[in-house]
C-alpha positions as CSV (number, residue, x, y, z in Angstrom):
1,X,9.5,94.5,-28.3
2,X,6.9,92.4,-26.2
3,X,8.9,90.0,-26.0
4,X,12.1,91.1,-25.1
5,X,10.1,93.0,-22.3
6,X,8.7,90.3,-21.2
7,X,12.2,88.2,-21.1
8,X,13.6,91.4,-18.8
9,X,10.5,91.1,-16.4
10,X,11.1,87.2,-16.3
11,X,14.9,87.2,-15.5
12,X,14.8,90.3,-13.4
13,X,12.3,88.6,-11.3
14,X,13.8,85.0,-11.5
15,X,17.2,87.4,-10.3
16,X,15.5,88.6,-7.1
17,X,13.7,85.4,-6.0
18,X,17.5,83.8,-6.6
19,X,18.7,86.2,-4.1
20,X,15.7,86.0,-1.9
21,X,16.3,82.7,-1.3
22,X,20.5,83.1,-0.9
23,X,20.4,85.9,1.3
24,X,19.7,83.9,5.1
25,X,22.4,81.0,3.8
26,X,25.0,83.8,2.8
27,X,24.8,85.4,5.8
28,X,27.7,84.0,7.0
29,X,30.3,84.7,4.0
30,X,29.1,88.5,4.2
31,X,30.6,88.7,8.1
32,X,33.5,87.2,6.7
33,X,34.0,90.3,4.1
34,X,32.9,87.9,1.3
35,X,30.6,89.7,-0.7
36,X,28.6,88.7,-3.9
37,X,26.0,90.7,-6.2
38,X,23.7,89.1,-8.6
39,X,22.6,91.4,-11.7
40,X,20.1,90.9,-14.3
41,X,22.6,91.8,-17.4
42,X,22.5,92.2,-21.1
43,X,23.0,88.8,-21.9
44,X,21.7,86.8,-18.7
45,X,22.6,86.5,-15.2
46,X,25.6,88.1,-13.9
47,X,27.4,86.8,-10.9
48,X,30.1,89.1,-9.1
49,X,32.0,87.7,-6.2
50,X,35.3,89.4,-4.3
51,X,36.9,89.0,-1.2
52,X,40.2,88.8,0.6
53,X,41.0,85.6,-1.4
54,X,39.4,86.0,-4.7
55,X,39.7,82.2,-5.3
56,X,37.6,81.2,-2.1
57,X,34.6,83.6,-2.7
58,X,34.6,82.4,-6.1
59,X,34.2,79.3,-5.1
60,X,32.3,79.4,-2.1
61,X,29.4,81.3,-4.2
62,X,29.6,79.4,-7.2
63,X,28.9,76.8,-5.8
64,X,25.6,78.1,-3.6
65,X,24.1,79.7,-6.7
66,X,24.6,76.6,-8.5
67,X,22.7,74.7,-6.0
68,X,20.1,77.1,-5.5
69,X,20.0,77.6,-9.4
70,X,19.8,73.7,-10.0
71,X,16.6,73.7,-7.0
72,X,14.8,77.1,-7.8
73,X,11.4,77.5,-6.0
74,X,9.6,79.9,-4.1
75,X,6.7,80.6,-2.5
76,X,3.4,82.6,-3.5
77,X,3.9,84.8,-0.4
78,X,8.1,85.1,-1.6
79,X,6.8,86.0,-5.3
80,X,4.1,88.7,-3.7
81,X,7.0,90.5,-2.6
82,X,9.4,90.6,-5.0
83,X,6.3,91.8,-7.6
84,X,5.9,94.3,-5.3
85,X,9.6,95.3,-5.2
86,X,10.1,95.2,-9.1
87,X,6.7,97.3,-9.8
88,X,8.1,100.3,-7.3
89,X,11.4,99.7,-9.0
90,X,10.0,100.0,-12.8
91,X,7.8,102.8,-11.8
92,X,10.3,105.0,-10.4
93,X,12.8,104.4,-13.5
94,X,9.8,105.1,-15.7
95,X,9.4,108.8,-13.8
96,X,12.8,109.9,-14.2
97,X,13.4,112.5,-16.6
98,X,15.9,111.0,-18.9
99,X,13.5,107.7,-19.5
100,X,10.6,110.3,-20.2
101,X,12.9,112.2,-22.5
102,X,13.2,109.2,-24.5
């Protein structure tokens, strides 16, 4: 159970820095009505992408992720706040009445 909690904290994190760093360079493709969403799934990273053309935002954000994926980094200042995010985040699902039912 450590484990898999641990592999949750690590990709939900390793999620936000990822969208950290695209937010600024997708800027652009969101005024166009491009949109994309990155989830921590089940199974890994999910990537959802629509749009007018559902070929181009495919494509378009592919291909950012890919780069951003293949040149991951961050800063300790960028990983401060996204700690901070995630703790506020897991501490408000862990107050709701159906997780403390469980």
């Amino acid at each position: 159970v450590l484990f898999h909690s641990c592999s949750v904290v690590f990709l939900d994190t390793s999620v936000s820095i990822l969208s950290w760093n695209l937010s600024e360079l997708a800027y652009g493709a969101d005024t166009a009505k491009l949109e994309y969403k990155l989830v921590a799934g089940e199974h890994g990273l999910v990537i959802r992408v629509k749009g007018f053309n559902q070929k181009l935002p495919h494509f378009l954000y592919s291909q950012l992720i890919i780069d951003h994926l293949s040149d991951f980094g961050f800063t300790p200042a960028v990983f401060e706040v996204i700690k901070e995010e995630l703790k506020k985040t897991y501490f408000s699902m862990l107050i709701t009445s159906e997780v403390l039912a469980k």
